[in-house]
C-alpha positions as CSV (number, residue, x, y, z in Angstrom):
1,X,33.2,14.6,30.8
2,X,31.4,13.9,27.7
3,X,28.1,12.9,27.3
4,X,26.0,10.8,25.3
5,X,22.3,10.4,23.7
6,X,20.0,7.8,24.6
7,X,16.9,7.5,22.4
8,X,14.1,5.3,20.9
9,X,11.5,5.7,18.6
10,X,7.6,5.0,18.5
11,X,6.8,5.0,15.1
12,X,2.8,5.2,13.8
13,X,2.3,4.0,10.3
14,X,-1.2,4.6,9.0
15,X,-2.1,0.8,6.9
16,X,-3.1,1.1,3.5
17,X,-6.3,-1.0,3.9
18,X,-9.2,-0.4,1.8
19,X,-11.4,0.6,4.9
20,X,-10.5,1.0,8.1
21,X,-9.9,-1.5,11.1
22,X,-12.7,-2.1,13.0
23,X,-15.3,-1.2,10.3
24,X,-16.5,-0.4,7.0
25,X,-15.7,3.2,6.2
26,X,-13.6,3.9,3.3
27,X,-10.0,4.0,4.8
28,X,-9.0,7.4,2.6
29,X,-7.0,10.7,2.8
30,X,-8.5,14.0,2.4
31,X,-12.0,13.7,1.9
32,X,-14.3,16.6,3.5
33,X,-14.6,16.7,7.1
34,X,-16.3,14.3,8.9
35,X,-17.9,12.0,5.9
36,X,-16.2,9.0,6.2
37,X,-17.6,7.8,9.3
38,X,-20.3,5.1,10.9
39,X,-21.6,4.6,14.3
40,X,-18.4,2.4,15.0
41,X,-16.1,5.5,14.1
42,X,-18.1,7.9,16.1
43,X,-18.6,5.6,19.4
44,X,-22.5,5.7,19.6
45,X,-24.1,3.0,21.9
46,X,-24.6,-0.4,20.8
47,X,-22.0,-0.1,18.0
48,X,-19.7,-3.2,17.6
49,X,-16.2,-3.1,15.9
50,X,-15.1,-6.2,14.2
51,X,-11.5,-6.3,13.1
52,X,-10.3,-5.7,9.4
53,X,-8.1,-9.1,8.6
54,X,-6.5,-7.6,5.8
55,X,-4.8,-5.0,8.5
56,X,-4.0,-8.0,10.5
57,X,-2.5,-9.1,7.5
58,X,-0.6,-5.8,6.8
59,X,0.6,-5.8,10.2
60,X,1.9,-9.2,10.4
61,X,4.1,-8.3,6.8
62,X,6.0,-6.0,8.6
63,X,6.9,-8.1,11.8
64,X,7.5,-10.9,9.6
65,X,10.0,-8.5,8.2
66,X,11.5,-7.4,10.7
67,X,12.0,-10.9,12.3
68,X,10.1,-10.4,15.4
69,X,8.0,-13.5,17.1
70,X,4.6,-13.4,17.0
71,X,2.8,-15.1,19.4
72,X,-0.6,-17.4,18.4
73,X,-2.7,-15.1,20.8
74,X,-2.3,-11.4,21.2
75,X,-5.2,-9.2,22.6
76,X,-6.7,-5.7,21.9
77,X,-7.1,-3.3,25.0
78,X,-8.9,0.2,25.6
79,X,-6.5,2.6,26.2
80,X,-8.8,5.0,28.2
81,X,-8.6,9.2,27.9
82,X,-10.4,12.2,26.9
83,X,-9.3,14.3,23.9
84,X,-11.7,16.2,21.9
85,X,-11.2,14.5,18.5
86,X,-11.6,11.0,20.4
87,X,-15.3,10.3,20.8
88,X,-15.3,7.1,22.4
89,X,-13.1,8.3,25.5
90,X,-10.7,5.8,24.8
91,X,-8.7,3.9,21.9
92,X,-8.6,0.5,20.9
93,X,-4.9,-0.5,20.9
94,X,-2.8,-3.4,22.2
95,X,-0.9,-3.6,25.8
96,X,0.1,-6.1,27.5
97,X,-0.2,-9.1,24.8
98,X,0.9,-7.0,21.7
99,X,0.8,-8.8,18.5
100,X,4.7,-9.1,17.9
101,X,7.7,-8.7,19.9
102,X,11.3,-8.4,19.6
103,X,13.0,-8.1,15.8
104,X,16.1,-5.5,14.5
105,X,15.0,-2.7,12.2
106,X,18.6,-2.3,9.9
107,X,20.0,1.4,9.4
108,X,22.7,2.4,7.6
109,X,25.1,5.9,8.5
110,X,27.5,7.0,6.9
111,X,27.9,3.8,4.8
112,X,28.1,2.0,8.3
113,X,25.1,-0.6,8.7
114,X,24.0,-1.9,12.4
115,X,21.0,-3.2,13.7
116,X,18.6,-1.2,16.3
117,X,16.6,-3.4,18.6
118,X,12.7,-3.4,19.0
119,X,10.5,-3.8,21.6
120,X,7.4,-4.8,19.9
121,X,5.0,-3.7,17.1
122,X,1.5,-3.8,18.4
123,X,-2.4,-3.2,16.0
124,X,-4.4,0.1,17.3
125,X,-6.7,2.7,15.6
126,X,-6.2,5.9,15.1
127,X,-8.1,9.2,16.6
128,X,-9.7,11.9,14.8
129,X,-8.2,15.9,14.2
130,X,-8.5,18.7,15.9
131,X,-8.2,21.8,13.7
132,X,-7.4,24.8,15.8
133,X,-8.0,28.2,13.8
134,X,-4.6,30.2,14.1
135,X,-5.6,33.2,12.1
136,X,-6.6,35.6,14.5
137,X,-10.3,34.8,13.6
138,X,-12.9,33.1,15.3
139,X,-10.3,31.2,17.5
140,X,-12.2,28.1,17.2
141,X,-11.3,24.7,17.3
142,X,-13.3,22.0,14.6
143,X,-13.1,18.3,14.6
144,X,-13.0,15.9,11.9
145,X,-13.6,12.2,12.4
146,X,-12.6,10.9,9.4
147,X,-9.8,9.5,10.7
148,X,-11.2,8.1,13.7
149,X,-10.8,4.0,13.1
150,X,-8.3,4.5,10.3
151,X,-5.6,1.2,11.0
152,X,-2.4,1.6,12.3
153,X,0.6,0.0,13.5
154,X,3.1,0.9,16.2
155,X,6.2,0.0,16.1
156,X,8.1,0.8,19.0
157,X,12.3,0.6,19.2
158,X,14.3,-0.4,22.3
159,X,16.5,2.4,23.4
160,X,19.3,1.8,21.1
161,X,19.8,4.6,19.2
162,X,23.4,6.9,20.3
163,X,22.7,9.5,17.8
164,X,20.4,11.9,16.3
165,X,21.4,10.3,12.6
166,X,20.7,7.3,14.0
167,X,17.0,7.7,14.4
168,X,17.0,9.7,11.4
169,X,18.1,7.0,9.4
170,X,16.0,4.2,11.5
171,X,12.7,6.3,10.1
172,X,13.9,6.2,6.5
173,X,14.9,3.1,6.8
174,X,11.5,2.1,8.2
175,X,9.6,4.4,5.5
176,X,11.3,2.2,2.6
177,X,10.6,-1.1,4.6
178,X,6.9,-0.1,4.6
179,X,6.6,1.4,1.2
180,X,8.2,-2.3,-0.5
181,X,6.3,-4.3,1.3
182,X,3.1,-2.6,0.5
183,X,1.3,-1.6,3.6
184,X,1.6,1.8,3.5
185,X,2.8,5.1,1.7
186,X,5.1,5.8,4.1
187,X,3.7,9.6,3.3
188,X,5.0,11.8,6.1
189,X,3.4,14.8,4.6
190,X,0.1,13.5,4.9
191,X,0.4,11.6,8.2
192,X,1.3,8.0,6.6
193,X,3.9,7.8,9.3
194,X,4.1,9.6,12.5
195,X,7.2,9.4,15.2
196,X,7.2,9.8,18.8
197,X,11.3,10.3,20.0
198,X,11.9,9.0,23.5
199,X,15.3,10.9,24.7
200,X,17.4,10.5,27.9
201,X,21.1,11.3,28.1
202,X,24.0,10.1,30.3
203,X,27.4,10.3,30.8
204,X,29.4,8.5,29.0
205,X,30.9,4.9,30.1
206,X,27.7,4.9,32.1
207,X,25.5,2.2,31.4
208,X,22.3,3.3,33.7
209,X,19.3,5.3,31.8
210,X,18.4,8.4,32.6
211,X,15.0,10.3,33.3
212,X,13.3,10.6,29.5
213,X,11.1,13.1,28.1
214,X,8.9,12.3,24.5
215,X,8.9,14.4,21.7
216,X,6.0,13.7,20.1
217,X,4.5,13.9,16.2
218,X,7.1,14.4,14.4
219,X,6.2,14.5,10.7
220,X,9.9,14.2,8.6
221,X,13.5,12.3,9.0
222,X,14.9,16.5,9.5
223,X,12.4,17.0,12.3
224,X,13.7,13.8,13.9
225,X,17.5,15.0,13.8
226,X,16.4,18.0,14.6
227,X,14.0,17.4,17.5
228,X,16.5,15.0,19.2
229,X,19.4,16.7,19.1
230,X,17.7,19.9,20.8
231,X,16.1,18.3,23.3
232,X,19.5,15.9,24.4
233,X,21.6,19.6,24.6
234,X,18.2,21.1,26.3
235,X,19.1,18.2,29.3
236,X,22.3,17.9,29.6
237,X,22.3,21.8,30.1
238,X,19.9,21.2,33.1
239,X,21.8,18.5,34.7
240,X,25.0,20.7,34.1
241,X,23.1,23.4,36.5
242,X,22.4,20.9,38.8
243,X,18.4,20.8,37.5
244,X,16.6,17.4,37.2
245,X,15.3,16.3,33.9
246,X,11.6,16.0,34.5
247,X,9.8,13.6,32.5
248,X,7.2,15.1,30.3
249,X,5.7,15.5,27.1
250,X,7.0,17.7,24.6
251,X,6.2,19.1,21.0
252,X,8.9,20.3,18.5
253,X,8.2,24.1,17.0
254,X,10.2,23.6,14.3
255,X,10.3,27.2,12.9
256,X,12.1,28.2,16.5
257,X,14.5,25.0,16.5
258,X,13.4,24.2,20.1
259,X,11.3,22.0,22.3
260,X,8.3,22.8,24.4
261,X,6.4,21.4,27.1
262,X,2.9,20.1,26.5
263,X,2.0,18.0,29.6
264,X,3.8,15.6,32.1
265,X,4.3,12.4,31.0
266,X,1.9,9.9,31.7
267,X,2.1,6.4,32.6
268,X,0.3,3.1,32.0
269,X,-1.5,3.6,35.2
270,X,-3.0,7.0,33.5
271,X,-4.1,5.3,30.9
272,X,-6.1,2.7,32.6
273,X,-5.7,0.2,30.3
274,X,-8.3,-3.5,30.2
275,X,-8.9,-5.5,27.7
276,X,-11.2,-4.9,24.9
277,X,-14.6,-6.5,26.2
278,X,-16.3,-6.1,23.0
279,X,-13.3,-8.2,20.5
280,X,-12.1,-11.4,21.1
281,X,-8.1,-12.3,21.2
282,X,-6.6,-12.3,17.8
283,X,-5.6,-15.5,16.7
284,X,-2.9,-15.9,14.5
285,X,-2.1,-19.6,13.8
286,X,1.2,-21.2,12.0
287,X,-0.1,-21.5,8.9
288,X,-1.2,-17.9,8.8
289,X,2.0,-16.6,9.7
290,X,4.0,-18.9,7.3
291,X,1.5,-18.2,4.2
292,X,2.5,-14.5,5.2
293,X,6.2,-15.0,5.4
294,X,6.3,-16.8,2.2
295,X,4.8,-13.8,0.0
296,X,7.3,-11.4,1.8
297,X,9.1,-9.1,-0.9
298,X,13.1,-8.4,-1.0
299,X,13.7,-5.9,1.5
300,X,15.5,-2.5,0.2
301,X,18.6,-3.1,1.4
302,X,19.2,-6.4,0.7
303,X,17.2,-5.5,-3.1
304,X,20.1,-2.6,-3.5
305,X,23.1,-4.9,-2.6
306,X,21.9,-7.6,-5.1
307,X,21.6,-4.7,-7.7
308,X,24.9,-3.4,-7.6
309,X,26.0,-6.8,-7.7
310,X,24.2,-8.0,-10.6
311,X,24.1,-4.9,-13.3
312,X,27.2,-3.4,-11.9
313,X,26.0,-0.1,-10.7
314,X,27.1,1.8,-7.8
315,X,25.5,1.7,-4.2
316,X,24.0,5.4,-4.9
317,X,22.2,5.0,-8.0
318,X,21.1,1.5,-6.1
319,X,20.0,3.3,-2.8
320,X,17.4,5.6,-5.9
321,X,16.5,2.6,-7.2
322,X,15.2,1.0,-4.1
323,X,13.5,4.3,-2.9
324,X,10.0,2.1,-3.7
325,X,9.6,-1.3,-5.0
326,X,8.1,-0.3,-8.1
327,X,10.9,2.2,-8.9
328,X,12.9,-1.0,-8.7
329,X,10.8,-3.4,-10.1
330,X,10.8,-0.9,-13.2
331,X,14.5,-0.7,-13.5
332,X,15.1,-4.2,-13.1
333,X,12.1,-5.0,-16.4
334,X,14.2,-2.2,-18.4
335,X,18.1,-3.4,-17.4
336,X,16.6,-6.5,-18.7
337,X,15.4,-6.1,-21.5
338,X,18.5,-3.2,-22.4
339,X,20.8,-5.7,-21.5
340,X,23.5,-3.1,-19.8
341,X,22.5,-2.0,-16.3
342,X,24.1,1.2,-16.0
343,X,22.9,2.9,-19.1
344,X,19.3,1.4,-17.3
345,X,20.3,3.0,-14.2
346,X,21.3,6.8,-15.8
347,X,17.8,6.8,-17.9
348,X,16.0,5.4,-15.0
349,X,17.3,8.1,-12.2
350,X,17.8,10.7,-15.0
351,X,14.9,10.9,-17.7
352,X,12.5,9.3,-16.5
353,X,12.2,10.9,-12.5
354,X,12.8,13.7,-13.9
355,X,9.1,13.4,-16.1
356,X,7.5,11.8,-12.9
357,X,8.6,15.0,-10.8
358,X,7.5,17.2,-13.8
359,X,4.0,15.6,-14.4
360,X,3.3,15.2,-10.8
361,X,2.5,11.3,-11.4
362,X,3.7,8.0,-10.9
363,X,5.3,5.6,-12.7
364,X,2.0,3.7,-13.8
365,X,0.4,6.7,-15.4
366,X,3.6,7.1,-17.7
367,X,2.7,6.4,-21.2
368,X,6.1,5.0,-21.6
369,X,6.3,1.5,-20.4
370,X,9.9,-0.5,-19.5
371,X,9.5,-2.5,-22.9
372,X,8.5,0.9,-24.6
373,X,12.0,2.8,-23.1
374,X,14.5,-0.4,-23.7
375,X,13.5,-0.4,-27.8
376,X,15.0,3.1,-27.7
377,X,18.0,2.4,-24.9
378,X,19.1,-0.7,-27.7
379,X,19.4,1.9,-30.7
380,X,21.5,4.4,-28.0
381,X,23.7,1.4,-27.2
382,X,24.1,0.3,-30.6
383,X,24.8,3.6,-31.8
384,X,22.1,4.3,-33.9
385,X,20.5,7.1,-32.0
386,X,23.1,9.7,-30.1
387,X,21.8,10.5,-26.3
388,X,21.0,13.7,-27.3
389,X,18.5,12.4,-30.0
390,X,17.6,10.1,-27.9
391,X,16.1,12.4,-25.1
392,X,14.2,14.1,-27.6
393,X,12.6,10.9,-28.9
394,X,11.7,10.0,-25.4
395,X,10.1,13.1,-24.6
396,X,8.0,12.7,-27.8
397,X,7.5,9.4,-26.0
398,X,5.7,10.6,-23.0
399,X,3.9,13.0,-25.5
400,X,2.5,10.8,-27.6
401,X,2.8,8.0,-26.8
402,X,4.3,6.7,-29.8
403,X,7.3,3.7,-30.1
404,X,10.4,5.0,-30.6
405,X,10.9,3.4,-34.2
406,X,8.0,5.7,-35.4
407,X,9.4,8.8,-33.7
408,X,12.9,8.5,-35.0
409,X,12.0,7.3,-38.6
410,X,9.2,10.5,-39.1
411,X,11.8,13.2,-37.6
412,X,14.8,11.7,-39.0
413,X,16.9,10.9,-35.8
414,X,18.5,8.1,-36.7
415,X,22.9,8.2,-36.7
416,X,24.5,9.2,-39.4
417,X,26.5,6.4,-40.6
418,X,27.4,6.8,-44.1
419,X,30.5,8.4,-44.7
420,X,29.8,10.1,-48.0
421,X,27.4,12.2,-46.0
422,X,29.5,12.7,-43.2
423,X,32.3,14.2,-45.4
424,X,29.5,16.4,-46.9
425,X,29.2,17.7,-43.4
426,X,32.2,18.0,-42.5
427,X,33.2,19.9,-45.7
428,X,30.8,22.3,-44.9
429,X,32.2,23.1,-41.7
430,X,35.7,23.3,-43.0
431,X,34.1,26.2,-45.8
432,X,32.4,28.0,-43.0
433,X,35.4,28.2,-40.9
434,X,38.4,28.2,-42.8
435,X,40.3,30.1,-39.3
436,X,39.8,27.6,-37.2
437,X,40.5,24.9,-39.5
438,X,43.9,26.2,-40.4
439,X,44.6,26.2,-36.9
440,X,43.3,22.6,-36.5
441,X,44.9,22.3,-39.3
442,X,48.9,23.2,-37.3
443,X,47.8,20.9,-34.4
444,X,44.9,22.7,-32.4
445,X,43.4,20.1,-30.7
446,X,40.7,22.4,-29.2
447,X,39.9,23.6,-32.3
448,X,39.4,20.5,-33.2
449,X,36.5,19.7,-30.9
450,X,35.3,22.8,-31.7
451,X,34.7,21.8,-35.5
452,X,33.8,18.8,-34.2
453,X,30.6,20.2,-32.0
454,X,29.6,22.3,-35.4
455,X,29.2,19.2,-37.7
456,X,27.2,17.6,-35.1
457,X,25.0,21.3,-34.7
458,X,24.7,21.0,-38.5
459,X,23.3,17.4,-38.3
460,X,21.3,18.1,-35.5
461,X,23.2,15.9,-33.6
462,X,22.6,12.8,-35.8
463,X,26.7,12.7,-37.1
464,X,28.8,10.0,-35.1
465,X,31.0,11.9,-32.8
466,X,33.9,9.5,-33.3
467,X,33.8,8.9,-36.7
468,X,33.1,12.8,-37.6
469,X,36.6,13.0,-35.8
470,X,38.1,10.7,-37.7
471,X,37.0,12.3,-41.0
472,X,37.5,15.9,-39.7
473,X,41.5,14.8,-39.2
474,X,41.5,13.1,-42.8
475,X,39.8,15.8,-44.6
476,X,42.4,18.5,-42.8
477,X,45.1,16.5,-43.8
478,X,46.2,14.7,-40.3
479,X,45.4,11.5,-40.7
480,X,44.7,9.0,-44.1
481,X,42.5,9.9,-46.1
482,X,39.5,7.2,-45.7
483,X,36.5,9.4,-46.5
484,X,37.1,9.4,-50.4
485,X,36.0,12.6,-52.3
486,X,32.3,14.3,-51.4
């Protein structure tokens, strides 16, 4: 009998607010250890945390999003226990009266869209880092606050999700969601967004869950695949021995492939949860919530259906596109002002990502704006400049920062449209390579092109393709003569 995955995800995804939620420290990545923090951050007596609106704000984007309800009153909690990097004892999170529930988060496998079901999204802070020396050295353990008090929201999935793909594609899809809407880099790498993988298997037909285990922190989409598909082959080999699945928590050791145990798994009643005395319920009123939903962006999938639609690309170079909302926002300024989508599209995923990846930067520190790249893109299309030229100008571009028209007027990169100096050209070739052109010459069409690809080397690749074909023919005698004498 076969069996099947059962899995949701708890998804952490550090907000983007200037400081962080409960007081006035810079909210920032990477600083040095343990200098972005206050007597909120660290837990000392007497300190009081007031709650960042702006997160509240952040927050309420993504549920808005995701069509869940959110209720007028939802209420912040301590979630009580005792790690190291945690100074208070306890977290400031939501339980019982989160500040959304419900919603569908969209995926899309294997070009096969479907909804997966949440349970909630809920406000808490984050705790600090421990930083465990691994070299063989001192074999101490250091803590850094700095992220103590940094804003986050969890959003946490029914369990919907059949297959490892599936939750691999629910956090990219997630990550996107996040990144357009402008709450958050979605920056796995640097702890933007962390996932927690609830797993259970069962048999299939059988509509009863089984006993789950969490797999917790896991940093990328691959570690997600990866982590669930080893842990639901990890219990259906012990229930296939006749062993128990005992519910724990687990870590993923991705250079081994394979799970291991950390702790058992706790419960609510572990955690001892009351609410916060110290923070009043949150309040979130109609008019709040509408003036939210009305600033809401296009979400990425809908944004890349409506692109292949309008400029006639296809889904993949739409599904680049609508990696971030400003990678779109920039194609859509340049198809615009081009006037022809797809030759938009190529530049956009070709030249220009390649530059970003190359110069380590984003789009708003490249000196070439949309405006900037479309005066070029109207001489390709009109013929004026060949692609080749064209990448050389843009280069220059990003250089110097120069317009195009200046570029190709100072190096000379404009077509070659005058057929007296075409001829010229093509002449030339013909005297250089009088073997190949008698064999053009008896029908060669090979040769041909070869000819061809030498009167563009000698122009530099300023000669018009077609119409240096054209002449090429006339001038070996197979075709009219329309060049006239050189």
């Amino acid at each position: 009998m076969s069996w099947e995955t059962v899995a949701g995800l708890e998804v952490h995804v550090r907000l983007a607010t200037r400081t962080k939620i409960f007081c006035g420290c810079r909210n920032a990545f990477g600083d040095p250890p343990n200098t972005l923090v206050c007597p909120v951050c660290l837990g000392l007596p007497g300190a009081l945390p007031v709650v960042n609106e702006g997160a509240v704000d952040f927050a309420l984007r993504v549920a808005l999003a995701l069509g869940c309800e959110v209720p007028e009153i939802s209420v912040f909690a301590r979630k009580n226990y005792f790690y190291p990097d945690l100074p208070k004892g306890y977290q400031i999170t939501q339980y019982d009266r989160p500040l959304a529930v419900g919603g569908n988060l969209p995926i899309e496998v294997g070009g096969a869209r479907r909804s997966i079901a949440l349970s909630r999204i809920h406000l808490e802070e984050d705790a600090g880092k421990s930083l465990h020396d691994e070299t063989g050295g001192s074999g101490d353990t250091r803590i850094d606050l700095n992220r103590c008090g940094t804003p986050l929201i969890e959003i946490v999935s029914e369990p919907d999700l059949g297959r490892p793909e599936e939750a691999g594609a629910a956090l990219e899809s997630l990550r996107r969601i996040v990144v357009h809407l402008g709450v958050s880099d979605g920056d796995m790498s640097r702890g933007s967004m962390r996932c927690d993988a609830n797993v259970s298997v069962r048999r299939s037909g059988d509509t009863s869950l089984g006993a789950k285990t969490e797999v917790k922190n896991l940093n990328s989409k691959k570690s997600v695949v990866r982590a669930i598909a080893a842990e639901t082959s990890r219990q259906i080999k012990r229930i296939e021995r006749g062993e128990d699945v005992i519910p724990a928590t687990l870590l993923w050791d991705e250079a081994r492939g394979a799970v291991r145990p950390v702790r058992a798994k706790e419960g609510a009643p572990d955690y001892r949860y009351f609410p916060e005395p110290d923070l009043r319920p949150l309040v979130v009123d109609p008019a709040r919530r509408e003036r939210v939903r009305r600033a809401l962006p296009e979400l990425p999938l809908a944004r890349r259906d409506r692109l292949v639609v309008r400029y006639g690309i296809p889904e993949t170079d739409a599904g680049v596109l609508t990696a971030s909302r400003v990678l779109a926002d920039w194609y859509e300024e340049l198809a615009g002002r081009v006037g022809d989508g797809k030759l938009a599209s190529n530049w956009t995923r070709g030249e220009v990502l390649r530059t970003l990846m190359e110069r380590g930067c984003g789009l708003a520190e490249l000196p070439v704006t949309p405006s900037a790249l479309a005066e070029l893109l109207r001489r390709v299309k009109e013929g004026r400049v060949s692609g080749t030229a064209a990448k050389r100008v843009f280069t220059r571009m990003v250089e110097t920062g120069r317009p195009a028209s200046e570029i190709v007027a100072a190096e000379r990169l404009e077509r070659i449209s005058d057929d007296a100096e075409l001829a010229a050209l093509v002449d030339g070739v013909i005297s250089a390579h009088p073997v190949e052109a008698d064999r053009a010459r008896t029908g060669e069409e090979r040769v041909l092109g070869f000819l061809v690809g030498r009167v563009l080397k000698a122009s530099r690749g300023r000669a018009d393709p077609r119409r240096t074909h054209e002449i090429l023919r006339e001038r070996l005698g197979r075709g009219s003569d329309r060049g006239g004498d050189a």
